[in-house]
N, C-alpha and C positions, 0 to 999 in steps of 0.2 A: 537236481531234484526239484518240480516243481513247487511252486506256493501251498497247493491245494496237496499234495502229499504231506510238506515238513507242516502244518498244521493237525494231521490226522496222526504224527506222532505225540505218544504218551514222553510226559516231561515231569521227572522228579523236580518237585516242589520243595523247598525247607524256609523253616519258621525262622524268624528274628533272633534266639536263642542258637540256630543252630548254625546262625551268620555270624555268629559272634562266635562261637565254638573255631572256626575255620579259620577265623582271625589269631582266634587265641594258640592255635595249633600251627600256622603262620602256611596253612592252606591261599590263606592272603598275606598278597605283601605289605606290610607295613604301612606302604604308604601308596598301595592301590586304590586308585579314584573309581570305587564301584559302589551302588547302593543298591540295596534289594526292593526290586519290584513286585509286587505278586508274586512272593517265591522264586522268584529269580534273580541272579547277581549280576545287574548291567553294569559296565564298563562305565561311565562317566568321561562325555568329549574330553581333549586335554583343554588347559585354560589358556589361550592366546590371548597378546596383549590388547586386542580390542574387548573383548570377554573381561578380561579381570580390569586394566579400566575403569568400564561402564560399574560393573560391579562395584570398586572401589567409589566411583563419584556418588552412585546410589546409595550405600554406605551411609557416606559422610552428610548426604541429602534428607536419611532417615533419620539419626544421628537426631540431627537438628529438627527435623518435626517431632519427632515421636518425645524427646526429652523425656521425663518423669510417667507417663503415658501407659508403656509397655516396653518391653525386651524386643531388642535385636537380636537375631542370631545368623549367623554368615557364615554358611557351608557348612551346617552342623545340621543332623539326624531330627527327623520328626518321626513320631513312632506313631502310625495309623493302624495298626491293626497287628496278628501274627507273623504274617507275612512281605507288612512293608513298612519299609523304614528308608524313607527316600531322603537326600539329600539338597532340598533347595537353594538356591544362590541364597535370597535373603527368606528369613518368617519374621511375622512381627504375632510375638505371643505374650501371651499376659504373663503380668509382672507374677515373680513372686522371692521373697524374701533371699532363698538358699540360688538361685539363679541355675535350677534346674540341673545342681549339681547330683541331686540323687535319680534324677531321671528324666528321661529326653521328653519333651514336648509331646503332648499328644493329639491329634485334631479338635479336641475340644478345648485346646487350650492357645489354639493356632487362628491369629483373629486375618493373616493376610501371607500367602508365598508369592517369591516373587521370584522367576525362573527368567536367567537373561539365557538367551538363547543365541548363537551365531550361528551353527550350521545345523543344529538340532532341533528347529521349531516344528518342523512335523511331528515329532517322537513329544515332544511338550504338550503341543496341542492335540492328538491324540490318544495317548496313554497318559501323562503325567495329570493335565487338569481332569478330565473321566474320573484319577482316580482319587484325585486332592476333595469333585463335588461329592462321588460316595462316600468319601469321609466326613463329609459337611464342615469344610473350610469355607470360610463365605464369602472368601473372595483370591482370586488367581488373578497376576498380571505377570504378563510375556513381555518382554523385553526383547525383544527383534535387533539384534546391533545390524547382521548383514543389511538388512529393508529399512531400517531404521524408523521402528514401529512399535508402540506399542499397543498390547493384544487387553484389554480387561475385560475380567469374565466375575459376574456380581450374581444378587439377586437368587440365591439358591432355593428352586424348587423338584421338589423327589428327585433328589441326587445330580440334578442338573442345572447348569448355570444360565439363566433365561437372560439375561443381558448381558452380551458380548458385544464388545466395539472393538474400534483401532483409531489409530490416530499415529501422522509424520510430528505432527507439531501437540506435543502432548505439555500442559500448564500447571498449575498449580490443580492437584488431583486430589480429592478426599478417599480416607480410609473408612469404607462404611461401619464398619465394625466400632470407629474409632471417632463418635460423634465429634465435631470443631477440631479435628485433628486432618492436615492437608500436605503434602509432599510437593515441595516446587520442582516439576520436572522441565520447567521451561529450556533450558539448554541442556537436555541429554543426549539428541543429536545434533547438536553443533560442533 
């Protein structure tokens, strides 16, 4: 089937609610690595150990800037809308007392995602950041393990992120959202 056919198919869509329904009916397994995109339940790469890693050093890297600041959250749900509830490597979202126990973060409460990517940076950079700027998260960084790069996308105007760079040798980086607040990523690909 070509491209231009499997696009011109109609695709049942379901809401947040009913991703969790499927869950609860064990329509998903328990411990399937899938998150809902635009109405859709994508699979989630598996985590290799350069992937989880990099993850883990970034981790302990936020850990330590962020302190008192804002919440970490590591492979846990951000709730942008009806239809998507995607699962970033890391978010850095504002503090709040109950730690988000009555309910998952939601883009306005999401001051940074941080998507490490190893074989999936085209799917990141194409669908995941599109949909992170129309939620108006104000700031996405890719995490490239394969290229050993990383991708920062800032500066949000009408739903799109007008400053994007990269960089092999990435330093000591500010979180904009997060005035005097800076992440040393000096040795993340070393």
């Amino acid at each position: 089937m070509s491209a231009v056919m499997n696009d011109r198919l109609s695709r049942h869509r379901i809401t947040v609610e009913e991703y969790y329904r499927m869950a609860e009916v064990e329509l998903l397994a328990p411990d399937a690595r899938v998150e809902l995109i635009e109405g859709e339940v994508i699979d989630m790469a598996p985590i290799g150990s350069s992937h989880g890693g990099t993850a883990a050093q970034l981790t302990r890297l936020f850990v330590w800037a962020l302190r008192d600041e804002a919440h970490l959250r590591v492979e846990l749900p951000i709730r942008l809308d009806e239809s998507s509830e995607p699962q970033p490597d890391l978010a850095v979202v504002l503090s709040r007392d109950d730690f988000y126990k009555t309910r998952h973060p939601t883009a306005a409460d999401t001051l940074l995602v941080v998507e490490v990517s190893h074989s999936r940076i085209q799917y990141d950079r194409e669908v995941k950041v599109p949909l992170y700027a129309r939620h108006g998260i104000p700031e996405v960084w890719i995490v490239d393990v394969e290229h050993g790069e990383l991708h920062v996308h800032r500066s949000l105007a009408t739903g799109v992120y007008s400053d994007v760079s990269f960089t092999a040798n990435p330093g000591v980086t500010a979180i904009t959202a997060l005035p005097g607040v800076a992440v040393d990523l000096s040795g993340l690909f070393a």
